[in-house]
N, C-alpha and C positions, 0 to 999 in steps of 0.2 A: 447338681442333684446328688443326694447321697443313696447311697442304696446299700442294702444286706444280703450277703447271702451265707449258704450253709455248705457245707462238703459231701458228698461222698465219695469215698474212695472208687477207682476205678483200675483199670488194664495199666500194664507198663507200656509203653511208646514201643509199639514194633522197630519206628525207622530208628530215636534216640535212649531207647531202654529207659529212661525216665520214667518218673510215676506220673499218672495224668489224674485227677479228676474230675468228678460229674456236679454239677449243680443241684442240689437239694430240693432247696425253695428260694429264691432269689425275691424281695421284697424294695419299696418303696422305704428308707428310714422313715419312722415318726418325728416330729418336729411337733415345735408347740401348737397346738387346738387343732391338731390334724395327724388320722391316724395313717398307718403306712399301707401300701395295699398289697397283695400278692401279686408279681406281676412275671409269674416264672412263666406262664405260657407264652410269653413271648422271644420264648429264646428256646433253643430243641437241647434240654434237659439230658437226650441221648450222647450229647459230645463230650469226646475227654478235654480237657482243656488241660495242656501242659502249666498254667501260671494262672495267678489273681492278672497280672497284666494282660495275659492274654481276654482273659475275660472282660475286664474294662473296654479296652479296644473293641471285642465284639459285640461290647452293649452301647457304645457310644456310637458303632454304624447303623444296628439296628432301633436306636431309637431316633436318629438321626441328629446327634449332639457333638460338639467338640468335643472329643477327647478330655482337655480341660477341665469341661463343664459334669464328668461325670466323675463320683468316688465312691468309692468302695471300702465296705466293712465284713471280714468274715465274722460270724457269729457261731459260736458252737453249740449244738444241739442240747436241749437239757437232758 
């Protein structure tokens, strides 16, 4: 399953001073004769996320998918 999401910037990492961000809107990609849907409430929008891999990982447990089975596209705001 392909998914989108968007950025926003967030806090630096207390424990590793890195920059973290926040999830935007995170979507369903479009594919042919089917549009994508919003499905950002399903994940808590309030977490920094150190990485896009971190964020895969926590969409593949909470949608309950392999890892594998889940990818990811940033998309930048217009």
């Amino acid at each position: 399953m392909l998914f989108e999401y968007t950025r926003r910037r967030s806090l630096r990492s207390p424990v590793t001073d890195a920059p973290t961000f926040r999830v935007g809107k995170l979507a369903e990609a479009k594919t042919a004769g089917q549009t994508g849907g919003d499905i950002s409430h399903l994940i808590d929008r309030s977490y920094n996320y150190h990485s896009s891999r971190e964020l895969h990982w926590h969409l593949a447990d909470r949608l309950g998918l392999a890892p594998g089975a889940v990818t990811l596209r940033e998309v930048h705001a217009a």
